[in-house]
Residue frames as qw, qx, qy, qz and C-alpha x, y, z in Angstrom:
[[0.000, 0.889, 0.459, 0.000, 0.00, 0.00, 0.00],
 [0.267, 0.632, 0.034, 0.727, 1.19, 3.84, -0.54],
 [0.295, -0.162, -0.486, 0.807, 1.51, 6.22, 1.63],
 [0.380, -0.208, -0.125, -0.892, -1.41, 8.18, 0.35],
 [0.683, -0.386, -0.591, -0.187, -3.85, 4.78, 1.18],
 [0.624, -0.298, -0.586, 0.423, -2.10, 4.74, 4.99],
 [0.051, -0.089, -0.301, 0.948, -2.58, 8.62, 5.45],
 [0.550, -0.405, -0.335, -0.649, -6.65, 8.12, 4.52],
 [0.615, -0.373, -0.695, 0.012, -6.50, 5.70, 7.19],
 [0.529, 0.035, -0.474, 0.703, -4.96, 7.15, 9.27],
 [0.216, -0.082, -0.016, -0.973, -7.38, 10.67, 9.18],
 [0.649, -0.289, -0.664, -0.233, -10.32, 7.59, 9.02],
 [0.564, -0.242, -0.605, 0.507, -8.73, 6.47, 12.47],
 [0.436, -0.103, -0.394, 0.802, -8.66, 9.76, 13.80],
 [0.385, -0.119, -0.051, -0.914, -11.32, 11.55, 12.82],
 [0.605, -0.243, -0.752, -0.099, -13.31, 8.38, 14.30],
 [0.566, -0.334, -0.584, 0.477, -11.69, 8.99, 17.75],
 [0.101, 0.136, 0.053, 0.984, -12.35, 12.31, 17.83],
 [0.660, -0.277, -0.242, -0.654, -16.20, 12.18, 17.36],
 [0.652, -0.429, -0.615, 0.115, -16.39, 8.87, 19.52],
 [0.468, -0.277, -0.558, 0.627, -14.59, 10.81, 22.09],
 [0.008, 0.006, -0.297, 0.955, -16.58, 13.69, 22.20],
 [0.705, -0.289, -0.372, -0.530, -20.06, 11.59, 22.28],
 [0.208, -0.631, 0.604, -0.441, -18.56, 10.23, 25.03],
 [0.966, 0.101, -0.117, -0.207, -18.33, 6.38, 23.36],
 [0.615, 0.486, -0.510, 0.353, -14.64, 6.00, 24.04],
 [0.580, -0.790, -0.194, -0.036, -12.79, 5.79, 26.99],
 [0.508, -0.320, 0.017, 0.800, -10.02, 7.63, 25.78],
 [0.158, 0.924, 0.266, -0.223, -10.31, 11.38, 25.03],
 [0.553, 0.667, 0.209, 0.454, -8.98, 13.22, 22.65],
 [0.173, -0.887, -0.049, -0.425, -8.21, 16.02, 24.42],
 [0.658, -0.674, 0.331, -0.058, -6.42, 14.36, 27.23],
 [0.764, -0.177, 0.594, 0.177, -4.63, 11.34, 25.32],
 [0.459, 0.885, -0.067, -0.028, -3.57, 13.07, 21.96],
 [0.099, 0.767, -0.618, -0.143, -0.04, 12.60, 22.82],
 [0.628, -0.015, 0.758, 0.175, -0.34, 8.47, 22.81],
 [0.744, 0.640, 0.183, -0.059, -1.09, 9.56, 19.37],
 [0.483, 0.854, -0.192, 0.002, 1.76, 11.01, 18.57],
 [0.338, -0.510, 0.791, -0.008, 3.91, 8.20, 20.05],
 [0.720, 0.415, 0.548, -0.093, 2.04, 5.93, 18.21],
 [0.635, 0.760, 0.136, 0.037, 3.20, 7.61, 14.93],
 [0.408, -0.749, 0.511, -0.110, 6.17, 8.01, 16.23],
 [0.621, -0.195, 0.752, 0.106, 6.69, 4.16, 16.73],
 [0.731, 0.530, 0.423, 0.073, 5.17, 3.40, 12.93],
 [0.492, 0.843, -0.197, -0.086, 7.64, 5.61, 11.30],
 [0.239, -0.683, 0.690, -0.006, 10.50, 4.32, 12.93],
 [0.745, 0.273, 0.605, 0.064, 9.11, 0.41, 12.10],
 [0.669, 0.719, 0.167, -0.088, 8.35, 1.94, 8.37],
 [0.253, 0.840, -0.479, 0.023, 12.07, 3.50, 7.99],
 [0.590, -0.389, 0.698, -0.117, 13.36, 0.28, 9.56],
 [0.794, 0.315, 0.514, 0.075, 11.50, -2.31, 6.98],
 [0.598, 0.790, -0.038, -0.126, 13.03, 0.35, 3.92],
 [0.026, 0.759, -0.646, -0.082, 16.22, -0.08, 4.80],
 [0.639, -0.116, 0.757, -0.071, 16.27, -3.70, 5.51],
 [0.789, 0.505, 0.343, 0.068, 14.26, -4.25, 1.82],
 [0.214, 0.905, -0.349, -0.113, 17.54, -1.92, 0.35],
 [0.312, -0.533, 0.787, -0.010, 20.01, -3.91, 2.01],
 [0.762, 0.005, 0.643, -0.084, 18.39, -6.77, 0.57],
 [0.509, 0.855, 0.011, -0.098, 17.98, -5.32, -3.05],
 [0.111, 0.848, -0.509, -0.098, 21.39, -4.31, -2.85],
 [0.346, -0.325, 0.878, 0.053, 23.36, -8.03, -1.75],
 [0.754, 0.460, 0.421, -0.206, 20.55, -9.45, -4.32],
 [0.361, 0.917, -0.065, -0.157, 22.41, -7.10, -7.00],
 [0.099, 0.729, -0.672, -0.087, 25.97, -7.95, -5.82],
 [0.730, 0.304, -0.605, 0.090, 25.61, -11.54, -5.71],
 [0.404, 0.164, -0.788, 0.435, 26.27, -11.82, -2.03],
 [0.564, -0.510, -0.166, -0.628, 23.13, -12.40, -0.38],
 [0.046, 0.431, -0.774, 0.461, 22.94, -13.97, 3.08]]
């Protein structure tokens, strides 16, 4: 998937928790618990920049012939 598909979700996801939490259907609030979002995205870029290198590194020893 792209990065455009994982940033609908993502606005999907959040504009969900938003409205639940201010019908008061959640029992985390927006307002209070906004920054586990942004550790949360946080942890998924670091994962995402993790898996690109790894598929490089692979690409690359694929290329030279000296895979492992």
């Amino acid at each position: 998937m792209g990065c455009g598909i994982w940033t609908a979700i993502l606005l999907m996801v959040v504009g969900g928790w938003i409205w639940a939490s201010n019908h008061g259907i959640t029992l985390f609030y927006f307002y209070r618990d906004w920054p586990v979002l942004l550790v949360l995205l946080g942890l998924w870029a670091l994962i995402k920049i993790a898996q690109r290198r790894r598929m490089k590194r692979k690409l690359r020893d694929r290329e030279q012939g000296t895979m492992k």
